[in-house]
Backbone as JSON Lines, residues from 0, in Angstrom:
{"i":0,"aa":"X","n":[-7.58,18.85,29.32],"ca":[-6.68,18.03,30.09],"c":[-5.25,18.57,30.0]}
{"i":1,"aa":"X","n":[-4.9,18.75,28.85],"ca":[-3.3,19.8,28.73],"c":[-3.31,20.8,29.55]}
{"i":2,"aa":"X","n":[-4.31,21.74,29.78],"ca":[-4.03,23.07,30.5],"c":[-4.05,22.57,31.81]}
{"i":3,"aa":"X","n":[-5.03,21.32,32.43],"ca":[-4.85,21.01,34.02],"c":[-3.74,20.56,33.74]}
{"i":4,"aa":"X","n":[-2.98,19.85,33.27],"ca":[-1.62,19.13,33.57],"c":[-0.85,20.49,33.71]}
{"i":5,"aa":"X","n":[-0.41,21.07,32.66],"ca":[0.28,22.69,32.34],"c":[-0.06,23.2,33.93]}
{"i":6,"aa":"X","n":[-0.76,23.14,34.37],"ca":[-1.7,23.68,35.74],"c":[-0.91,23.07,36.88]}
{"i":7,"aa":"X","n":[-1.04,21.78,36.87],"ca":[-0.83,21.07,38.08],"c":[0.73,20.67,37.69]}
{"i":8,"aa":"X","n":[1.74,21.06,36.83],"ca":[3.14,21.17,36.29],"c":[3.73,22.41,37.1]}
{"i":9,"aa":"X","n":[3.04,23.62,36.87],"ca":[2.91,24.68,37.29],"c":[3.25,24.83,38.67]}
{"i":10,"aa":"X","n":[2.02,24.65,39.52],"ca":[2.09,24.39,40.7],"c":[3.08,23.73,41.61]}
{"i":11,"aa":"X","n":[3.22,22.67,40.95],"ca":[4.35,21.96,41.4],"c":[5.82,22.66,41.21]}
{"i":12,"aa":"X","n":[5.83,23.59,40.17],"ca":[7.22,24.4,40.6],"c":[7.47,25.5,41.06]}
{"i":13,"aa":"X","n":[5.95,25.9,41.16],"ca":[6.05,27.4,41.91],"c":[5.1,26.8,43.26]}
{"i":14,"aa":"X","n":[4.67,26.22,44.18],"ca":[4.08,26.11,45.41],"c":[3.84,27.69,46.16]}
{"i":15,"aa":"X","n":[2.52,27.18,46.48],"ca":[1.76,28.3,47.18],"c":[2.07,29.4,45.97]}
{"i":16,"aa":"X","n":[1.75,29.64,44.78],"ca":[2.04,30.53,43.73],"c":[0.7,31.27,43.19]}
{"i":17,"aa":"X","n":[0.53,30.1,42.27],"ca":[-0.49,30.61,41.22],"c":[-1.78,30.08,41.62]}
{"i":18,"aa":"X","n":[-2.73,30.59,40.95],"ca":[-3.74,30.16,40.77],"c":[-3.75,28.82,39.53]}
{"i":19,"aa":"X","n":[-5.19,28.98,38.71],"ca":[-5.23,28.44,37.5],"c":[-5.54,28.81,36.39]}
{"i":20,"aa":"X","n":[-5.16,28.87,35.09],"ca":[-6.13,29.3,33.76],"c":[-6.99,28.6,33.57]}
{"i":21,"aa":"X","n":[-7.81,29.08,32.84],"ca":[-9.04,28.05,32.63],"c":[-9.9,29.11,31.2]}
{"i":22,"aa":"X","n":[-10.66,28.43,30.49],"ca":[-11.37,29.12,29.3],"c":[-12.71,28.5,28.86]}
{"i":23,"aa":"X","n":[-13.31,29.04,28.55],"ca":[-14.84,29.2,28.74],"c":[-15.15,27.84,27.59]}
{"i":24,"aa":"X","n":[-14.26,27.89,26.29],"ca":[-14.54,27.74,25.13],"c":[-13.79,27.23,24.57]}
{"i":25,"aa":"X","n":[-13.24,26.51,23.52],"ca":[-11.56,26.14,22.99],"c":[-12.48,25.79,21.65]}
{"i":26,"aa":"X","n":[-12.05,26.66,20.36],"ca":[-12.84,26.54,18.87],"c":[-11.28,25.63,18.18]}
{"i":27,"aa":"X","n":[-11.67,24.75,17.35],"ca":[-10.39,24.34,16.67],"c":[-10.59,23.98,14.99]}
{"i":28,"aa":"X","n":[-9.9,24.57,14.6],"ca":[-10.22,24.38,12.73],"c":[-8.63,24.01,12.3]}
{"i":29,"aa":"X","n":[-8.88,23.08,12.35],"ca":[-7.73,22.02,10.96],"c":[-8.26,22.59,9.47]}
{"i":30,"aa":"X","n":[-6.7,23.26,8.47],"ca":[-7.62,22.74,7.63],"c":[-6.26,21.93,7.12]}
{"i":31,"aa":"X","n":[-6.81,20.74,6.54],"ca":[-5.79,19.65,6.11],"c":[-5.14,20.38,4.76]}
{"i":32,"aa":"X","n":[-5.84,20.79,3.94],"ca":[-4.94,21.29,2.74],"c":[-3.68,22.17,2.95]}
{"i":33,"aa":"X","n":[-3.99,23.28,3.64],"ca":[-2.83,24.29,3.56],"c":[-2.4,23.67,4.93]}
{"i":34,"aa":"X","n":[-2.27,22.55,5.69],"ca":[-1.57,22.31,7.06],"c":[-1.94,23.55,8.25]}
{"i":35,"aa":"X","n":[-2.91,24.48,8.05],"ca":[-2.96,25.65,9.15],"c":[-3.93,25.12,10.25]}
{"i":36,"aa":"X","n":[-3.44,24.78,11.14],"ca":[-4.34,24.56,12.56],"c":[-4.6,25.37,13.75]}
{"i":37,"aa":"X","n":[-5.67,26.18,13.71],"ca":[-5.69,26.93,14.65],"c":[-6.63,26.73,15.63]}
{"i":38,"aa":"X","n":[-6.69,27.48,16.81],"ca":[-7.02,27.01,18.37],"c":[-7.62,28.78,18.84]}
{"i":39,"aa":"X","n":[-8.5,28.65,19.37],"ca":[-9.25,30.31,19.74],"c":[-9.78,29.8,21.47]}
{"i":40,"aa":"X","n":[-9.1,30.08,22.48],"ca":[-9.76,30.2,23.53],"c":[-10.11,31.24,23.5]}
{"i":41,"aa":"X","n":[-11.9,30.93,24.29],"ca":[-12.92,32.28,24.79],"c":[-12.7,31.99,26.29]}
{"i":42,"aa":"X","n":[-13.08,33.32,26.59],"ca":[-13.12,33.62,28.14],"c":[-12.42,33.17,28.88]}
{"i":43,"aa":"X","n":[-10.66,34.18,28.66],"ca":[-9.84,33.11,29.8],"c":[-10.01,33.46,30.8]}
{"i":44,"aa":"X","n":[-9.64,33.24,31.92],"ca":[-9.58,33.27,33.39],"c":[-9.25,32.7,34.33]}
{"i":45,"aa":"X","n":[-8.57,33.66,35.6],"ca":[-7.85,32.9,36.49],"c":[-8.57,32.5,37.85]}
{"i":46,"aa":"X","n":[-8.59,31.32,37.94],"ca":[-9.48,30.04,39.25],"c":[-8.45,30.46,40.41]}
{"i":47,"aa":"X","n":[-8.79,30.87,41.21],"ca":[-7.77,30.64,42.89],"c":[-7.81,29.58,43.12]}
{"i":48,"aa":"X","n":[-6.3,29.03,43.35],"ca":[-6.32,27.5,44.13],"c":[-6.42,27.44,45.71]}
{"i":49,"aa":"X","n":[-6.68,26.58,45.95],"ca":[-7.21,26.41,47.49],"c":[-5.22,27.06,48.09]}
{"i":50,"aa":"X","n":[-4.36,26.9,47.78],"ca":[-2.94,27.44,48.09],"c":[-2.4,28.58,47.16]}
{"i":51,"aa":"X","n":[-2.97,29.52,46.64],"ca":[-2.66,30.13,45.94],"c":[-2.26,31.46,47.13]}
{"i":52,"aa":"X","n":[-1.52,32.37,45.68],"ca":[-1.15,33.67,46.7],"c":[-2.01,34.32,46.54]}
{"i":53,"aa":"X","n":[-2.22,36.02,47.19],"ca":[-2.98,36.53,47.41],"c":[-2.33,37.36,45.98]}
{"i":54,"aa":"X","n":[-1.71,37.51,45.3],"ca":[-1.87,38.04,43.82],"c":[-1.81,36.94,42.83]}
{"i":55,"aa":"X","n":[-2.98,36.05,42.76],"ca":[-2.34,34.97,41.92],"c":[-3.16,35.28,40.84]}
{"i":56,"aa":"X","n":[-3.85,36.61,40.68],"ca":[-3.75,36.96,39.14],"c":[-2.89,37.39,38.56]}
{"i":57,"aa":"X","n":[-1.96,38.02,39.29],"ca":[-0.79,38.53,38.34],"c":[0.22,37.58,37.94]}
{"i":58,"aa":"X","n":[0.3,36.11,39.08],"ca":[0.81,35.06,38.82],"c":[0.32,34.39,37.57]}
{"i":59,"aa":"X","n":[-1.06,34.45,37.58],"ca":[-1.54,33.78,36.41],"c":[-1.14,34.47,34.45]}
{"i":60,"aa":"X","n":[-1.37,35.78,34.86],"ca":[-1.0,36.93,33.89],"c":[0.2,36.62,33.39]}
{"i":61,"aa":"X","n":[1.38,36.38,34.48],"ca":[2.68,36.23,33.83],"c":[2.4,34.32,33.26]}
{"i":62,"aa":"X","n":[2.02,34.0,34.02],"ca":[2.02,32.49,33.16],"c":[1.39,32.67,31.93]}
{"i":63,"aa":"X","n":[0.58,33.16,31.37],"ca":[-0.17,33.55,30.25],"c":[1.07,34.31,29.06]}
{"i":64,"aa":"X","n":[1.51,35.17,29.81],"ca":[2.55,35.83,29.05],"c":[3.44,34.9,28.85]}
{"i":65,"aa":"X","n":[3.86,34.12,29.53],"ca":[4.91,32.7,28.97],"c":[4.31,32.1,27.89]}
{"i":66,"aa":"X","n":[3.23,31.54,28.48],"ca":[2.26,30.62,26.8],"c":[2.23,31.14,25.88]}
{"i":67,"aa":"X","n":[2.33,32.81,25.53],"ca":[2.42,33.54,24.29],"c":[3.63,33.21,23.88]}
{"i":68,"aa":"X","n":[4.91,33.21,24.17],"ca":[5.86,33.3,23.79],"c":[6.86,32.19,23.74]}
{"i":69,"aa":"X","n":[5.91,30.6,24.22],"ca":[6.96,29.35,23.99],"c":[6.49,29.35,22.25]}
{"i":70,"aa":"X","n":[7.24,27.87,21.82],"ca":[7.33,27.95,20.55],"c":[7.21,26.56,20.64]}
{"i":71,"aa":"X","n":[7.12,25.76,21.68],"ca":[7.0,24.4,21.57],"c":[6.03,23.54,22.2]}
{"i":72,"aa":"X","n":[5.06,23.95,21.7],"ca":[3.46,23.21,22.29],"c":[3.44,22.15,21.5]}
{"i":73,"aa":"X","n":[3.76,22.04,20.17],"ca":[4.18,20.56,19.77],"c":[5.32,20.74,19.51]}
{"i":74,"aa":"X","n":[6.46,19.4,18.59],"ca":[7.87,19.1,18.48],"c":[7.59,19.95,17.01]}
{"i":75,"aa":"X","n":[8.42,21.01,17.17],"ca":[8.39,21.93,16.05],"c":[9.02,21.26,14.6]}
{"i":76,"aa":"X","n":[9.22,19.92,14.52],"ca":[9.45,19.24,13.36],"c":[7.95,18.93,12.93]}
{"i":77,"aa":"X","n":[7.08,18.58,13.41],"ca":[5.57,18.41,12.9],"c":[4.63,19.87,13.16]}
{"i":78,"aa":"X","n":[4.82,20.4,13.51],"ca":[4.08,21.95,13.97],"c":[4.24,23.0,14.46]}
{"i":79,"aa":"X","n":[4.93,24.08,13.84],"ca":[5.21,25.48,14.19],"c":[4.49,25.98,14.51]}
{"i":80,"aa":"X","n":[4.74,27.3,15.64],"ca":[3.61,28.3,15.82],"c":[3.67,29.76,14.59]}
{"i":81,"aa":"X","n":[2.48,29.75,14.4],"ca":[3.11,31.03,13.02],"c":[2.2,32.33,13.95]}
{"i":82,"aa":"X","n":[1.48,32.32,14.82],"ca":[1.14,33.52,15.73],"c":[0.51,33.04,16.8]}
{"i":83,"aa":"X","n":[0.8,33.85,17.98],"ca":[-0.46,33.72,19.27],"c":[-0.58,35.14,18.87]}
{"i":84,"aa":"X","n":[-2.02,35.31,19.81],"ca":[-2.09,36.9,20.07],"c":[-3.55,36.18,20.94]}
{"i":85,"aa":"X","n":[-3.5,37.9,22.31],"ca":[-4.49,37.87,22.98],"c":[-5.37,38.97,22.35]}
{"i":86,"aa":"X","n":[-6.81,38.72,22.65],"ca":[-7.7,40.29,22.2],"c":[-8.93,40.21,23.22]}
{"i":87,"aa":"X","n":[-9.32,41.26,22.87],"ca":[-11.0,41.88,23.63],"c":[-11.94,41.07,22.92]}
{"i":88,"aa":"X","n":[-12.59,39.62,23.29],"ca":[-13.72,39.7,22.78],"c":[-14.88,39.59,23.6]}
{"i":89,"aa":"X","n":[-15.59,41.09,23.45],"ca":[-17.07,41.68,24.01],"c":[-16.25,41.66,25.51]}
{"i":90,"aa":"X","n":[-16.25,41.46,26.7],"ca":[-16.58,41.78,27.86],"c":[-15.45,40.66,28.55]}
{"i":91,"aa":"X","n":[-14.74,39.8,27.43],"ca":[-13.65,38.46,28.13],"c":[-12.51,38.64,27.45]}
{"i":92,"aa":"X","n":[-11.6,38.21,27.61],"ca":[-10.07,38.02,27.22],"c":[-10.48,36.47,25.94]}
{"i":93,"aa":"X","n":[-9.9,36.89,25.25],"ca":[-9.82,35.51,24.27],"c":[-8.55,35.55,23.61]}
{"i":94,"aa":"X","n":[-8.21,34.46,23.08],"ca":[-6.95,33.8,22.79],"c":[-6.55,32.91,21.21]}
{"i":95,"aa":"X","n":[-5.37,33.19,20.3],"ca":[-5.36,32.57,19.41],"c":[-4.26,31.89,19.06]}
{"i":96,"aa":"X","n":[-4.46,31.09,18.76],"ca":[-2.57,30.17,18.38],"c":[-3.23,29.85,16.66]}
{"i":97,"aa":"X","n":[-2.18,29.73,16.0],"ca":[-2.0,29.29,14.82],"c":[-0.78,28.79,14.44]}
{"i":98,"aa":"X","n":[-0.47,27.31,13.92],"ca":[0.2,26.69,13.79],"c":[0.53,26.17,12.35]}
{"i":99,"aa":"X","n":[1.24,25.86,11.9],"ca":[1.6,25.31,10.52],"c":[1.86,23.8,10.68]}
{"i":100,"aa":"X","n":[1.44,23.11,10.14],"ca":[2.21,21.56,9.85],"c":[2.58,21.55,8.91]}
{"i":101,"aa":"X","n":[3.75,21.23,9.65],"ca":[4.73,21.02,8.22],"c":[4.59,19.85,7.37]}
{"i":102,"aa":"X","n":[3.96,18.93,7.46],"ca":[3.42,18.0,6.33],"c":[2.71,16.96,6.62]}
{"i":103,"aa":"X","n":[1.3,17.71,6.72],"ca":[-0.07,17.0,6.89],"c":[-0.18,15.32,6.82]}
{"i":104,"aa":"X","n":[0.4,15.55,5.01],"ca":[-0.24,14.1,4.13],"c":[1.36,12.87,4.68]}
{"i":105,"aa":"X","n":[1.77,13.45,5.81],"ca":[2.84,12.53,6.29],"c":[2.13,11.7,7.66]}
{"i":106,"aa":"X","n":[1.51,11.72,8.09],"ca":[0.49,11.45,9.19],"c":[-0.29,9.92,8.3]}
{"i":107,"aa":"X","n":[-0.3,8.78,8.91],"ca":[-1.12,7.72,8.28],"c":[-2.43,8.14,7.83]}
{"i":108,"aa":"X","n":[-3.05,9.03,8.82],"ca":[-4.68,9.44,8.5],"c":[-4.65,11.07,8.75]}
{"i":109,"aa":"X","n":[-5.53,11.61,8.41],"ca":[-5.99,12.54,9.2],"c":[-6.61,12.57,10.82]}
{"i":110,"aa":"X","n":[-7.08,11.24,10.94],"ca":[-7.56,11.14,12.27],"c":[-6.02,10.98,13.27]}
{"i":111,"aa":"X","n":[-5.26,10.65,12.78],"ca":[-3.84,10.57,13.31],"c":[-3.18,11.94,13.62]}
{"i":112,"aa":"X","n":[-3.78,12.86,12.58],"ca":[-2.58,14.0,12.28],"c":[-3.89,14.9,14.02]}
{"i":113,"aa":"X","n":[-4.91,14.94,13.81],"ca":[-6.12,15.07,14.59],"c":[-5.73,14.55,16.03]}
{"i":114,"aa":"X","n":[-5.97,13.37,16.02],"ca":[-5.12,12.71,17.56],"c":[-4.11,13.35,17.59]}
{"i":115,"aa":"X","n":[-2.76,13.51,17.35],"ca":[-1.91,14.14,17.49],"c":[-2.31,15.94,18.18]}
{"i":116,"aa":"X","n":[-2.61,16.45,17.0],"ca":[-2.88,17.89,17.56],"c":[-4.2,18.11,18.5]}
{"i":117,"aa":"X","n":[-4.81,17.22,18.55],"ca":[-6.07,17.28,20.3],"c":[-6.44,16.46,20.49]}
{"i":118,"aa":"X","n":[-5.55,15.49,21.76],"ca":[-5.81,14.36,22.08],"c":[-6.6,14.76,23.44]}
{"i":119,"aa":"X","n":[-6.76,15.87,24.27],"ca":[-6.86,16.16,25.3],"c":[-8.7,15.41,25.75]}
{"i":120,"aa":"X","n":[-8.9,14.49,26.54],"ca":[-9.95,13.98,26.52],"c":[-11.41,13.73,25.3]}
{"i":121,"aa":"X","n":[-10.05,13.5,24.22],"ca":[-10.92,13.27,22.74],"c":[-10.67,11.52,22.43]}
{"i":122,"aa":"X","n":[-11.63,11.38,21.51],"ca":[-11.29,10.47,20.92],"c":[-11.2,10.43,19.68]}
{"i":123,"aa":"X","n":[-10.16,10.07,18.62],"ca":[-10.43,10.02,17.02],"c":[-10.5,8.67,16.8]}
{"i":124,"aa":"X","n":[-11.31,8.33,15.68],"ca":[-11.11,6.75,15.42],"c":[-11.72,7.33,13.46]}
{"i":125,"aa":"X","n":[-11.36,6.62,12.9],"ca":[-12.06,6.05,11.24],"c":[-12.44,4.77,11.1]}
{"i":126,"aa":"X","n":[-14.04,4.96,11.0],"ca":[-14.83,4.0,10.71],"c":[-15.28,3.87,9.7]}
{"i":127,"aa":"X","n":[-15.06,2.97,8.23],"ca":[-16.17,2.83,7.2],"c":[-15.95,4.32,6.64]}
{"i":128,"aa":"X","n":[-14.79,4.35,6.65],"ca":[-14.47,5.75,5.56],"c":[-15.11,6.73,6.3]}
{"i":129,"aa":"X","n":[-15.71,7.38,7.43],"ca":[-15.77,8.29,8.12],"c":[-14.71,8.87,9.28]}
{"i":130,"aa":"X","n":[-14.66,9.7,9.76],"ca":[-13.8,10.39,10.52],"c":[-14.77,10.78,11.76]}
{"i":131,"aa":"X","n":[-14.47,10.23,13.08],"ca":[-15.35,10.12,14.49],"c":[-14.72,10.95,15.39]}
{"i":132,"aa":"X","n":[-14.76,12.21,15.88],"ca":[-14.49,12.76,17.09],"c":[-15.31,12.47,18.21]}
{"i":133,"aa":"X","n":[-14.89,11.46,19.11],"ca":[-15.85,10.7,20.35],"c":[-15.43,11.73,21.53]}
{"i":134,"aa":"X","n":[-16.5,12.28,22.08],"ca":[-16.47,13.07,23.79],"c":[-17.36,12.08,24.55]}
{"i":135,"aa":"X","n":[-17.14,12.53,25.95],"ca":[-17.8,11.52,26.64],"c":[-18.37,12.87,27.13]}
{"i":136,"aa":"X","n":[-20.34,12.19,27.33],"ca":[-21.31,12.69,27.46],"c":[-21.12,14.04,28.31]}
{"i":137,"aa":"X","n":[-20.02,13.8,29.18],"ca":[-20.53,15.19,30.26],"c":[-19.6,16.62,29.57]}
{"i":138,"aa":"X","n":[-18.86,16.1,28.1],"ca":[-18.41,17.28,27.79],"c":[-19.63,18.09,27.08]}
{"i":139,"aa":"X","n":[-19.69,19.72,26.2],"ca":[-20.67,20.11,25.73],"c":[-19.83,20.01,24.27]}
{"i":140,"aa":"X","n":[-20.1,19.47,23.16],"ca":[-19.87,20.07,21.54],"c":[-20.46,21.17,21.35]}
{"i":141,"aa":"X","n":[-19.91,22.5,21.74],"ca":[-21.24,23.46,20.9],"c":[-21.39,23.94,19.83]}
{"i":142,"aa":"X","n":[-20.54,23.33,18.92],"ca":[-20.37,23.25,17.37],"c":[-19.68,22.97,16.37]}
{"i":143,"aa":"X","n":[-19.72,22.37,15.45],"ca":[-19.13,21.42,14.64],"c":[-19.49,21.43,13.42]}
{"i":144,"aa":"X","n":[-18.52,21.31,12.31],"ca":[-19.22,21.25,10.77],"c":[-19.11,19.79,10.24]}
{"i":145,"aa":"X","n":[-18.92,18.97,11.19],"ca":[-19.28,17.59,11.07],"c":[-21.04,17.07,11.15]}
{"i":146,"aa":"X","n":[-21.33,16.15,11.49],"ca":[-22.71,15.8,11.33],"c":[-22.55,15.08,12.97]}
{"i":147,"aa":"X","n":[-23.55,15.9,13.76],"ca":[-23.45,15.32,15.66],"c":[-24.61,14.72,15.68]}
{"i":148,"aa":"X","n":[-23.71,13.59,16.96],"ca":[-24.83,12.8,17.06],"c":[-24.53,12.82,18.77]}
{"i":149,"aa":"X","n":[-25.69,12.19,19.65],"ca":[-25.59,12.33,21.28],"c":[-26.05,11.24,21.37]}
{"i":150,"aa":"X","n":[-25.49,10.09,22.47],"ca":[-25.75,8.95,22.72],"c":[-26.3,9.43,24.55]}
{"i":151,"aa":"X","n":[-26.41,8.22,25.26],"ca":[-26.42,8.77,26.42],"c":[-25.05,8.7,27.29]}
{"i":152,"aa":"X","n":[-23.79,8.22,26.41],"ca":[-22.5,8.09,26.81],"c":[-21.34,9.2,25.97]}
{"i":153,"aa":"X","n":[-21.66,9.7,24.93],"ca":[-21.03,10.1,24.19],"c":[-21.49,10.82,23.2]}
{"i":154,"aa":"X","n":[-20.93,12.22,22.99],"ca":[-21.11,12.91,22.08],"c":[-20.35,12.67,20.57]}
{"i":155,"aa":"X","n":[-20.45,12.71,19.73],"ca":[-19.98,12.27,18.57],"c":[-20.49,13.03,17.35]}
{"i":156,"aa":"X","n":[-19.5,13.74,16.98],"ca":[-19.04,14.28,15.45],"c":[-18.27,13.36,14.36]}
{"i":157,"aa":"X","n":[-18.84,13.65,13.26],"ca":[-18.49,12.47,11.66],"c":[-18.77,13.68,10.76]}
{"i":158,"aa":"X","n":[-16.82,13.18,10.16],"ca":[-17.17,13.65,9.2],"c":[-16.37,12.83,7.98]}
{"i":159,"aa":"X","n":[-16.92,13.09,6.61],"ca":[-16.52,12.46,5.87],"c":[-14.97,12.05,5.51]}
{"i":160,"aa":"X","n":[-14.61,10.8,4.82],"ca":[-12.87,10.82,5.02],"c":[-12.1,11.79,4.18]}
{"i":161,"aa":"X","n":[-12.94,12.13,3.19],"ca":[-12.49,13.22,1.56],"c":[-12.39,14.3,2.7]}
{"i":162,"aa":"X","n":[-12.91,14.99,3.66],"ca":[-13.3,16.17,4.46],"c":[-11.67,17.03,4.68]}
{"i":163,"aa":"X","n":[-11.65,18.24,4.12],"ca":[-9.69,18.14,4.34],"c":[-10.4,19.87,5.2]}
{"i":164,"aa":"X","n":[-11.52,20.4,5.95],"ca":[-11.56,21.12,6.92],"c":[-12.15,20.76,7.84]}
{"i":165,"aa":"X","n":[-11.65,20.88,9.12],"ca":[-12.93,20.47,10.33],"c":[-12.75,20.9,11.83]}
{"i":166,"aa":"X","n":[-14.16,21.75,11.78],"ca":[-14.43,22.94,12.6],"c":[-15.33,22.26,14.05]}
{"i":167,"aa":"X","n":[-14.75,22.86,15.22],"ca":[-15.58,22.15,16.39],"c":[-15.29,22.87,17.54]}
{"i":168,"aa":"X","n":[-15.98,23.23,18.46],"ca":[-16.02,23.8,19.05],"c":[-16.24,23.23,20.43]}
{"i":169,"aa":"X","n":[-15.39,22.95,21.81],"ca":[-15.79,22.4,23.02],"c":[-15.73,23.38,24.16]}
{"i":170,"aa":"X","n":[-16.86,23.13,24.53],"ca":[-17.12,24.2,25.98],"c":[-16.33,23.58,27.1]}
{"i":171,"aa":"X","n":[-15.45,23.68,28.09],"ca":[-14.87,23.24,29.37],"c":[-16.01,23.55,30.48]}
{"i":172,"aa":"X","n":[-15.55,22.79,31.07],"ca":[-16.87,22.31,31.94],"c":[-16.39,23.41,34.0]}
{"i":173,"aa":"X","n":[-15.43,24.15,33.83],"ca":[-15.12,24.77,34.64],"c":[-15.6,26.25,34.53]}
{"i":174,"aa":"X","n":[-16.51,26.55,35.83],"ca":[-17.08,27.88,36.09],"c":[-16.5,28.79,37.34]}
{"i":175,"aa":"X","n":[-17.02,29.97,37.2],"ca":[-16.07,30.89,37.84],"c":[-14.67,30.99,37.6]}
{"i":176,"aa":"X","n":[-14.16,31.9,38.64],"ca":[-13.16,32.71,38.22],"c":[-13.12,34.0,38.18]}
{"i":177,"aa":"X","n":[-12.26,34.96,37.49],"ca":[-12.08,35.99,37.13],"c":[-11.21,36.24,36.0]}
{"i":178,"aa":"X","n":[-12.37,36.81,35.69],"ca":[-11.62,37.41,33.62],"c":[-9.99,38.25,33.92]}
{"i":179,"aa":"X","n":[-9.06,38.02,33.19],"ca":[-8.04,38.43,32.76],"c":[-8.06,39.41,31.68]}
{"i":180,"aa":"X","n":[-9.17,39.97,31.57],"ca":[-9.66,41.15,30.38],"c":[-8.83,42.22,31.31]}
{"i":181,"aa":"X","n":[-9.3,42.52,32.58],"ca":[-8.69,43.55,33.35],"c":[-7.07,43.74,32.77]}
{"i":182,"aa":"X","n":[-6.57,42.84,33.25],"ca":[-4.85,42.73,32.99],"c":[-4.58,43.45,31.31]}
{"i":183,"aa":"X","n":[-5.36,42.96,30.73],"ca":[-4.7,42.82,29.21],"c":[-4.94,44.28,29.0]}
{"i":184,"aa":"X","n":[-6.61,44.55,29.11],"ca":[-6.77,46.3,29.2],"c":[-5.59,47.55,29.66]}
{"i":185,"aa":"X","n":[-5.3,47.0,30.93],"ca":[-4.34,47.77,31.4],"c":[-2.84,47.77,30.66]}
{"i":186,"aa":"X","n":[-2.26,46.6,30.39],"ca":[-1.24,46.47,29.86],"c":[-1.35,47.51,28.44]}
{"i":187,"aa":"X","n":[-2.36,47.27,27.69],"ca":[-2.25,47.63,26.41],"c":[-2.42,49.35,26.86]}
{"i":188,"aa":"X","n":[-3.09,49.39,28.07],"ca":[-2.91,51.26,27.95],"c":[-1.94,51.47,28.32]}
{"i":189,"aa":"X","n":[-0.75,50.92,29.22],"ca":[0.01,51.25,29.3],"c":[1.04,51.23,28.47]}
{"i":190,"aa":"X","n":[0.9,50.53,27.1],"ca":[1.98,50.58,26.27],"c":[1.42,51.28,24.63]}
{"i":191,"aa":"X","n":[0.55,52.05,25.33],"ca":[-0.23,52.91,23.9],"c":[-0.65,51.99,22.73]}
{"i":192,"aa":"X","n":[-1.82,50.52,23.67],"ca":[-2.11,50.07,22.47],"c":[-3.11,50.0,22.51]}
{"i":193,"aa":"X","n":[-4.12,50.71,23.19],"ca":[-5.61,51.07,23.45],"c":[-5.85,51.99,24.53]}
């Protein structure tokens, strides 16, 4: 839901511009002890919008190159970025942010500090001393070191409240496109980094 908003933010200030990003995959590992939260999109790629230009990969490319280099995806008093970087993985463009919180055990819960850093069509709740990441059914979990469960409304990961790592993995439900592997390939030969 952040990247369509980021998307449809986008659009709205560049008209008839860009296309869209979009990613196959979004992996996320909190770990509560050392405050390090990091984020791995697989397979990015740029969607043509029904008004897009006729280079709106390179439109998309430079928007990509912006997201590397803001510093304020959250209010940098609760969460610094300590690296992005793009890389080759197998045959797609993939993506990494790593963030610091600056002080975890300041958050009422962990499910708080959690809501906070991915609220994007999630749900956190603590029930009975467990910790609940709620999706609604039509997202995919494709992995989690919580304990999943599938309703016919909702996907649902638990994990214990002591739990100070937690690993999960959501597939986006948007297909097609075109990989941005091209772009990154080229860039890096042109600056002698492959």
């Amino acid at each position: 839901m952040k990247k369509l908003i980021q998307c449809l933010i986008f659009f709205l200030l560049l008209p008839l511009m860009a296309g869209c990003l979009s990613v196959g995959e979004r992996a996320y590992k909190l770990d509560y002890t050392t405050g390090i939260f990091e984020i791995v999109y697989h397979d990015i790629r740029s969607i043509k919008g029904d008004n897009s230009s006729a280079d709106y990969l390179a439109d998309d490319w430079k928007t990509l190159q912006n997201d590397l280099i803001r510093v304020d995806d959250y209010n940098p008093k609760v969460a610094s970025v300590t690296s992005k970087e793009l890389f080759r993985e197998n045959e797609t463009l993939a993506g990494k942010a790593i963030y610091k919180i600056q002080c975890p055990e300041c958050f009422p819960s962990k499910a708080d500090l959690l809501k906070m850093l991915h609220a994007d069509e999630t749900r956190w709740e603590i029930i009975n001393d467990e910790i609940f990441l709620i999706l609604p059914s039509d997202r995919t979990l494709v992995s989690t070191n919580g304990t999943l469960f599938k309703t016919s409304n909702n996907i649902i990961s638990v994990w214990p409240l002591d739990t100070n790592l937690f690993e999960y993995t959501i597939a986006e439900n948007q297909g097609g496109g075109e990989s941005l592997l091209p772009r990154y390939l080229q860039e890096n030969k042109e600056s002698g980094g492959g």
